[in-house]
C-alpha positions as CSV (number, residue, x, y, z in Angstrom):
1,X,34.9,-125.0,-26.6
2,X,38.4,-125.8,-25.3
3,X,40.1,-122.5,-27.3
4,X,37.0,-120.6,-25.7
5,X,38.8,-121.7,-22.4
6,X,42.7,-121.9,-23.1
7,X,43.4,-118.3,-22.5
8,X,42.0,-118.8,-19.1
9,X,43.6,-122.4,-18.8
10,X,47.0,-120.9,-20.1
11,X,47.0,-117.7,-17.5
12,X,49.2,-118.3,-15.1
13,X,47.5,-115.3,-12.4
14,X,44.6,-117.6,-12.5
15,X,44.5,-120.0,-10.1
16,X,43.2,-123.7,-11.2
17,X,42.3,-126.0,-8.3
18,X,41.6,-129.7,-8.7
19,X,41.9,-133.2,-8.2
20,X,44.3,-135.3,-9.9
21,X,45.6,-131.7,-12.0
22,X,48.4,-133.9,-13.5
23,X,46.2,-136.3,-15.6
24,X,44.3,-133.0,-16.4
25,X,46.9,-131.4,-17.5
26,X,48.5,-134.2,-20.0
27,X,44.5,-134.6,-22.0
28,X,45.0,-130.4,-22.3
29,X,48.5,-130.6,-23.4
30,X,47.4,-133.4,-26.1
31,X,44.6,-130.2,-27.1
32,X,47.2,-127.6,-27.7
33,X,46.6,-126.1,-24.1
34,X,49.6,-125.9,-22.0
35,X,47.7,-125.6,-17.9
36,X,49.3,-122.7,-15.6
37,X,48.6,-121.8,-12.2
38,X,47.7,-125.3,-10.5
39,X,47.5,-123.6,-6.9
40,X,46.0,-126.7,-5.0
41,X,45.5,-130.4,-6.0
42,X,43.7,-132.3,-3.8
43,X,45.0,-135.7,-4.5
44,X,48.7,-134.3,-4.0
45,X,47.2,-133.1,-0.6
46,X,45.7,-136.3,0.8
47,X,48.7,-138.0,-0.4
48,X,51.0,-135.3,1.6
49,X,48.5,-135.5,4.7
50,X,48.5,-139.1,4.8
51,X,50.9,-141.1,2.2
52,X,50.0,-144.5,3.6
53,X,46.0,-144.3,2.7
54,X,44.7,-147.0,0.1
55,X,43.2,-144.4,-1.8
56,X,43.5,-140.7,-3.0
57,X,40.8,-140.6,-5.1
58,X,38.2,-137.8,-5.3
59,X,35.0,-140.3,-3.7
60,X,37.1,-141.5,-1.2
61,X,38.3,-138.1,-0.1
62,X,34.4,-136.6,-0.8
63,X,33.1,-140.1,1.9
64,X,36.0,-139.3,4.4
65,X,36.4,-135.4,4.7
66,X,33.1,-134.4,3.5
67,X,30.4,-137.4,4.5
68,X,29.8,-137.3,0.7
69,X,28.9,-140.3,-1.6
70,X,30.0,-139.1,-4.9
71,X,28.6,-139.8,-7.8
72,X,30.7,-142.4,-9.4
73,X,32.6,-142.4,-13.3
74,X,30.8,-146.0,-13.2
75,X,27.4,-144.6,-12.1
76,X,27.5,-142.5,-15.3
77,X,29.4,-144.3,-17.8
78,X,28.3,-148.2,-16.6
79,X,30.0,-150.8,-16.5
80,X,30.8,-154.2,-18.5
81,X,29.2,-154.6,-21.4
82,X,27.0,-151.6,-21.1
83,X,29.4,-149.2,-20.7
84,X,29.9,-146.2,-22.6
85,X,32.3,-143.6,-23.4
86,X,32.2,-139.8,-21.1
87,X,31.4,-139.1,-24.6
88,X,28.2,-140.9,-25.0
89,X,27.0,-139.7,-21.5
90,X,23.8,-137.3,-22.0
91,X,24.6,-133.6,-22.1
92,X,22.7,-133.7,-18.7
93,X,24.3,-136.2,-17.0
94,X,27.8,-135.0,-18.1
95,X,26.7,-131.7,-16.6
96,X,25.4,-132.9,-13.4
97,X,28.2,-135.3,-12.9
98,X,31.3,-132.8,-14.1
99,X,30.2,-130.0,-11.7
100,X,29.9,-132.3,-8.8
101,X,33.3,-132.7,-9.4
102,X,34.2,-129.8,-9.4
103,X,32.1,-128.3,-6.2
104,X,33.9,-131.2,-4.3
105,X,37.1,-130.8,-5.5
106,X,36.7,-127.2,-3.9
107,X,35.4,-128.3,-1.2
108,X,37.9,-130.8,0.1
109,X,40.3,-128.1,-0.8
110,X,38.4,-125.7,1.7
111,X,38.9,-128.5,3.8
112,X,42.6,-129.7,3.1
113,X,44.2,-126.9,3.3
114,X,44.3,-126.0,6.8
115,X,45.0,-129.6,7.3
116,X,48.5,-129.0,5.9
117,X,48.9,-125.7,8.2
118,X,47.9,-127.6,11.0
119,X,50.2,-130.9,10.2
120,X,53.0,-128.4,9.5
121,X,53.3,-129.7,5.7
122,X,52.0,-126.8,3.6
123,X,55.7,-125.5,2.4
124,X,56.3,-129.4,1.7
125,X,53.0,-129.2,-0.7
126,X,53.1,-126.0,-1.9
127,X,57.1,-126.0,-3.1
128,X,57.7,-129.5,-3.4
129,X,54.9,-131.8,-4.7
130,X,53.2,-129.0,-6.0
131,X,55.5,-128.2,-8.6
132,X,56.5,-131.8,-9.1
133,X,53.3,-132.6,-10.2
134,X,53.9,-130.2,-13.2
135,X,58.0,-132.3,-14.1
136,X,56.2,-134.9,-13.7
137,X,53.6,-134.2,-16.4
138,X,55.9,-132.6,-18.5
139,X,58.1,-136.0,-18.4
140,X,55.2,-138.4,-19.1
141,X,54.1,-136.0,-22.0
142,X,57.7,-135.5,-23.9
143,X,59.3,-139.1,-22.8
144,X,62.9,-139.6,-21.1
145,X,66.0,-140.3,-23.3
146,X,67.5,-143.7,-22.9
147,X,70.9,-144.9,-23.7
148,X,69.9,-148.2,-25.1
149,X,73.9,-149.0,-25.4
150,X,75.0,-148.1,-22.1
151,X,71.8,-150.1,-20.3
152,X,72.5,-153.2,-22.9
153,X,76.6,-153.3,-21.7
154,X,75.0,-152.5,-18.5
155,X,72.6,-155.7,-18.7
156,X,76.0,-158.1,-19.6
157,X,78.1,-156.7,-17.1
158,X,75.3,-158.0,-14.6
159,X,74.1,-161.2,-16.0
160,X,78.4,-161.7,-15.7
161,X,77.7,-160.7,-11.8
162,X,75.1,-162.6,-11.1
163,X,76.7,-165.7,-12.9
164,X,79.7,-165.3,-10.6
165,X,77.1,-165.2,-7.5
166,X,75.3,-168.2,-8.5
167,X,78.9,-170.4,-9.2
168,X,79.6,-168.7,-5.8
169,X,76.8,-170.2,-3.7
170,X,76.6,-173.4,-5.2
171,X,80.3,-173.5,-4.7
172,X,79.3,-172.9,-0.8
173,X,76.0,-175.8,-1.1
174,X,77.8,-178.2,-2.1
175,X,75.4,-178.4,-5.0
176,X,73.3,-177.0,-7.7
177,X,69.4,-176.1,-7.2
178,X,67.4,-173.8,-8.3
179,X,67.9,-170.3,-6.6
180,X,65.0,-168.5,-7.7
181,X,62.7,-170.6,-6.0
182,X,60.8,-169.2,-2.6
183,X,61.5,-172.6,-0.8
C-alpha cells in the first residue's frame, strides 16, 4: 500500500497537510518514503499562534477551535492491560478513526490559517517553523556527530571550575556544607 502512495507522498507540487507532519514524516522515512510538500501543520500552527498552551495536540485543538470531541488513540487502541497495537485495531475502526483525523486536521487548518494572517505570524510559520520542522526531522532521523574527546576535556576543565567555586564559597562560609542542597 505505502509504494501505492510514495509517488504522491514524494511529489513535492503536492501539497500534504497535517498534524504533527514531523513524526509522520520520520515512520515514512523508516519505509523508504522521503515526505515533500508539507504546506501546513497544524500543531506547528497552534504552537506559533499560542506557544504558552499546555497542549498542541490534535483533540485539544479539534475541543477548542472546532467544539469537537475527537475520538481518542486510547478510545481505539485501550488502555492498560487491554490495550492493543494500531495494528490490531479492526479494519473498520482504523478506518473510522484515521479519517477523522484527517477531516480535522483540515479542518483546523481551514481554521488556523487565517489565524496566522490575522496575528501577523504567517511569514513566521510559513518560512521559519515550517521548514524547521523538516531539519528537524532530518536530524532526529540521521543523528548529530559528537566529539566525544572535546566534550570529555570539556567535562574536566569544568569539574576543575566548579571545584575552584566550591573551595571559593566555603572559603567565604567559613565552613564546609553541602551546596547542592535547596535549604
Amino acid at each position: 500500500m505505502l509504494n501505492r502512495l510514495k509517488p504522491v507522498l514524494e511529489n513535492k507540487a503536492v501539497a500534504k497537510i497535517g498534524q504533527n507532519m514531523k513524526y509522520d514524516m520520520l515512520v515514512l522515512a523508516h519505509h523508504g518514503i522521503a515526505v515533500q510538500g508539507a504546506a501546513f501543520d497544524t500543531m506547528i500552527a497552534s504552537y506559533v499562534l499560542h506557544p504558552g498552551r499546555p497542549s498542541h495536540g490534535l483533540d485539544a485543538l479539534a475541543l477548542e477551535y472546532l467544539n469537537y470531541k475527537t475520538t481518542t488513540y486510547a478510545d481505539v487502541t485501550g488502555t492498560g492491560r487491554k490495550q492493543i497495537g494500531f495494528d490490531e485495531v479492526d479494519v473498520q475502526t482504523a478506518t473510522d478513526y484515521s479519517g477523522e483525523d484527517a477531516d480535522i486536521t483540515l479542518r483546523l487548518k481551514l481554521n488556523l490559517a487565517p489565524r496566522l494572517a490575522e496575528q501577523g505570524v504567517e511569514a513566521l510559520f510559513r518560512d521559519m517553523e515550517m521548514p524547521l520542522m523538516e531539519v528537524l526531522a532530518d536530524m532526529e532521523r540521521t543523528g548529530v556527530r559528537i566529539d566525544a574527546s572535546f566534550l570529555q576535556k570539556m567535562s574536566g576543565s569544568l569539574e576543575g571550575d566548579i571545584s575552584s567555586l566550591e573551595e571559593k564559597i566555603y572559603e567565604l562560609a567559613g565552613e564546609k556544607f553541602n551546596i547542592n542542597s535547596p535549604k
